[in-house]
N, C-alpha and C positions, 0 to 999 in steps of 0.2 A: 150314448153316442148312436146317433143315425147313420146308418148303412145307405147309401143308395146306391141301386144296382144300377149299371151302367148300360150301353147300347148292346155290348159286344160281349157275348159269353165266351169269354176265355179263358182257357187253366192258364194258371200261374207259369209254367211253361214257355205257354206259346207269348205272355205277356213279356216271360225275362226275353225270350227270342225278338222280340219286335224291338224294347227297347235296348236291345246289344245289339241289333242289326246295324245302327249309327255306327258303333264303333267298329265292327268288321270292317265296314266301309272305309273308314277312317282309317284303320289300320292298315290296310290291303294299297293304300295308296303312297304311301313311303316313301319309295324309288320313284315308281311309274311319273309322279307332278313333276318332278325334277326335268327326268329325260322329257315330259310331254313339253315342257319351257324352253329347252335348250331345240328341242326339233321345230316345233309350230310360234316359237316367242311368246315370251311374260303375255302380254297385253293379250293375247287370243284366248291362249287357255284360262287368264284369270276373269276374263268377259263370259266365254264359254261356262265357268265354270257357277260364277255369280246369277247369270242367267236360269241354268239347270236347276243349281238349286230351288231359286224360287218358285222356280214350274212343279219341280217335284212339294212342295209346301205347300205349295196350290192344288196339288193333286192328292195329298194323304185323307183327307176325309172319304173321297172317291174310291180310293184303293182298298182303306180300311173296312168299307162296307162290300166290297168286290171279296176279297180272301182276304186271309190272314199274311198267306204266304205274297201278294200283291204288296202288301204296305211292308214286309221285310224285306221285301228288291228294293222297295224305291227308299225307305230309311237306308237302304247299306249302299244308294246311291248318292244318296243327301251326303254322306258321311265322306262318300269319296270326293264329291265336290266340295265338301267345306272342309278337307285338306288341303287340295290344289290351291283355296283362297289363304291358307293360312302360309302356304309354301309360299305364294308369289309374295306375300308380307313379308318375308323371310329374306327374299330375292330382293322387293325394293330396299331394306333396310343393308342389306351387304352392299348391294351398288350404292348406295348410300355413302356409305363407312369408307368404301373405297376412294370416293369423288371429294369426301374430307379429308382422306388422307394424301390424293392428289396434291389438292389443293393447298395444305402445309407443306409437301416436299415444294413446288413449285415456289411456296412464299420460302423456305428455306433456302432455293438456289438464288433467288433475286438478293435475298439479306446478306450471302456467301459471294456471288458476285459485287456488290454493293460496297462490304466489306475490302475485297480485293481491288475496290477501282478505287480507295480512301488510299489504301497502302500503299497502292502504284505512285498517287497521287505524294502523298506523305515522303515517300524514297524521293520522288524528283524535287520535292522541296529543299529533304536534307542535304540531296545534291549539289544546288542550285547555292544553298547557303555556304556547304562547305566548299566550294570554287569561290563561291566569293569574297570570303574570308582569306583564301588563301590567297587572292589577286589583293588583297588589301595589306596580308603580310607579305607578300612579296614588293609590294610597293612601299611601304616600312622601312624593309634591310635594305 
């Protein structure tokens, strides 16, 4: 097996730190995507956030030749925006669930009302039947 050495001499260390930097990021973001969607709206922070990323993707060659400690800001940046995008997924899929569930109560009140305007209907029939039965026994006796 062929070793080949790489661009960037780094201990093992500084290697696990760059590739945990993502998740720092990612973890540190939690709370913050949430309250950032309810203050600024879904659609800003998940543009915002979409955006960043790629810029920072665009930018880790550059950073990783700059310092070590340069490419661990912007990995534990990366990490914080591709939370925000996976929150706002989160957020369309509930307003989602919700707009279905809508959507069934509202067809459940139509079927409920629907139901009650059958019955309404059905009592004035039996009504109608039982007077007139009774104007047909009464003309009988």
């Amino acid at each position: 097996m062929v070793v080949k050495e790489g661009e960037f001499d780094w201990s093992e260390t500084i290697q696990g730190l760059v590739l945990g930097s993502f998740y720092y990021g990612y973890f540190m973001t939690q709370v913050v995507g949430g309250r950032l969607a309810e203050r600024y709206g879904a659609k800003w922070v998940f543009g915002v956030s979409i955006l960043s990323g790629g810029v920072a993707n665009l930018l880790t060659p550059t950073a990783a030749r700059l310092h070590y400690g340069v490419l661990i800001a912007l990995r534990a940046m990366q990490g914080f925006f591709q939370e925000q995008n996976e929150r706002q997924e989160e957020l369309k899929v509930q307003l989602q669930n919700q707009r279905q569930e809508q959507s069934e109560q509202q067809e459940e009140l139509k079927v409920q009302e629907q139901s009650e305007q059958l019955q309404e209907a059905l009592q004035e029939q039996q009504s109608k039947l039982q007077q007139g039965m009774q104007r047909q026994l009464d003309a009988f006796v």
